[in-house]
C-alpha angles and dihedrals in degrees: 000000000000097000090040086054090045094051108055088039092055081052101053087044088057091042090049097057086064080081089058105125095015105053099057131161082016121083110259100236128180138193157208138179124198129194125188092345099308130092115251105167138020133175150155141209097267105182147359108281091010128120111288123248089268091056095054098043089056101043079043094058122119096209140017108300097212114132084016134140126238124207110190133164093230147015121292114256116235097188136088108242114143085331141029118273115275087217090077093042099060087039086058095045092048096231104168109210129036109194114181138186091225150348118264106252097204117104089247091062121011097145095323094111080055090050085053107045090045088055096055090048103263109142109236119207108170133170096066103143092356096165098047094046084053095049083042095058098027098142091044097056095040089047091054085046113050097002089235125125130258104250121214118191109201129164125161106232127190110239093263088063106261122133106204121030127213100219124104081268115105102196136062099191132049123264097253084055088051082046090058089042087056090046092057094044086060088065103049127065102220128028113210134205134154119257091257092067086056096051085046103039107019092209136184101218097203130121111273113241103029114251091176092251109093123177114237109259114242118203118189107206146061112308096222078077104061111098115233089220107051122101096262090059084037102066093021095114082051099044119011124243121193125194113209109194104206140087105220112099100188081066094043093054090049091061088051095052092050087054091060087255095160089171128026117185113205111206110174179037115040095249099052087040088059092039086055091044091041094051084049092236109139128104104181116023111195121197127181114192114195116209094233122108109220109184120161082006083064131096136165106037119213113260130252098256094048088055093051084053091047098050087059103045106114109181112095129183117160127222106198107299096342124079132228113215118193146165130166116209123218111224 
């Protein structure tokens, strides 16, 4: 029964990360029902706002899920939020057993869908893949513990270790590496830099292309440096940018969190890379090494601390001829 058990969670885990990018801040929850011993239905949390996983597993079933067992990443949810609570709906549909990967860790919910499925019957079995359902989740659950955001630490480096070059060339990394960059912006809710990236790049700092979901964009410096003309004051009224004048990051990430950020994505410069680094605030660190020597086209060399990281990093995945590096950190 374990590895029974084992086998359609891992599943639903797999089928859950599909959500990835379209679900946040939401969890991103899959699901699977079984019935005498065949799937009959599977489904995921496919967007924010959407039906959640259980819904579409049960409107995707082939035949009558009653008696039925239901595999799911996380606790049910019993409350009405943007949509009505999926207790109700597998107690509706008489399924007979519930088995999750993990308890929901926010106040709403915190083992109360258990409470209520037990008390209409429905056999509960939860902890299956435990471990994975909470890495798979990981800004979701820290966020619901200490209501700060998950921090990723991310920078594109040559292969000679510079960060910015000095030739007529813009990018360091390659564009399936930017792609993947985008692809990360989609799931936080604020992107941060320090005001000198700003005065070097001026960047945008939006999802490319626009999905219609933008993160907030997060400046650390003094404001009366911020040039009126540049592409953050720009498109301010469209996507908002806030300037947040203090060093200290534990504070930083406070007001974040104040403001429901769940995911921030720092994205430069050197010196707020290594004072993130050095404050040993960051949960997920993201390094693209592109496989160009730059030389004397090279300027602005990676700091000590952000080579000891990379050097550490053990997660490789390779984009043509550039390489992602990445390691999350459990706090």
């Amino acid at each position: 029964m374990k590895n029974t058990n084992m086998k359609y969670m891992r599943m639903a885990l797999a089928i859950a990360a599909k959500g990835r990018g379209r679900v946040e801040p939401n969890p991103m929850v899959g699901a699977v029902i079984v019935k005498n011993g065949k799937i009959i239905g599977k489904g995921y949390h496919e967007r924010f706002g959407g039906p959640h996983a259980e819904i579409n597993a049960l409107k995707n079933c082939k035949v009558s899920p009653e008696g039925a067992t239901l595999y799911v990443t996380l606790e049910p949810c019993c409350h009405f939020g943007k949509t009505p609570p999926c207790t109700d709906a597998v107690i509706k549909a008489g399924i007979k057993k519930v088995v999750a990967a993990v308890q929901d860790p926010t106040k709403k919910v915190a083992g109360k869908g258990f409470k209520i499925l037990k008390k209409a019957g429905i056999e509960v079995v939860c902890g299956v893949c435990e471990k994975e359902a909470k890495e798979l989740n990981a800004p979701f659950f820290k966020f619901a513990k200490t209501k700060k955001p998950y921090v990723i630490v991310k920078w594109a480096q040559s292969k000679d270790g510079f960060l910015a070059r000095s030739d007529n060339k813009r990018w360091i990394s390659n564009a399936a590496c930017r792609k993947d960059v985008q692809n990360i912006r989609r799931r936080v809710q604020a992107v941060l830099v320090g005001i000198n990236t700003v005065l070097a790049d001026n960047p945008m700092l939006t999802v490319r292309p626009d999905n219609g979901r933008q993160p907030v964009r997060i400046v650390l410096g003094k404001e009366s440096k911020l040039p009126q003309d540049c592409n953050l004051i720009k498109t301010a009224k469209k996507w908002p940018v806030y300037v947040f004048n203090g060093r200290n990051l534990n504070n930083v990430l406070n007001r974040l969190g104040k403001m429901n950020v769940q995911q921030v994505l720092a994205e430069g410069g050197a010196k707020v890379i290594s004072s993130f680094l050095k404050e040993n605030l960051a949960d997920e660190i993201i390094v693209y090494t592109s496989n160009e020597t730059l030389g004397e086209n090279g300027k602005v060399k990676a700091t000590a601390i952000m080579r000891n990281y990379y050097k550490k990093l053990k997660d490789k995945k390779r984009f043509g001829n550039n390489v992602r590096s990445r390691n999350v950190y459990t706090r």
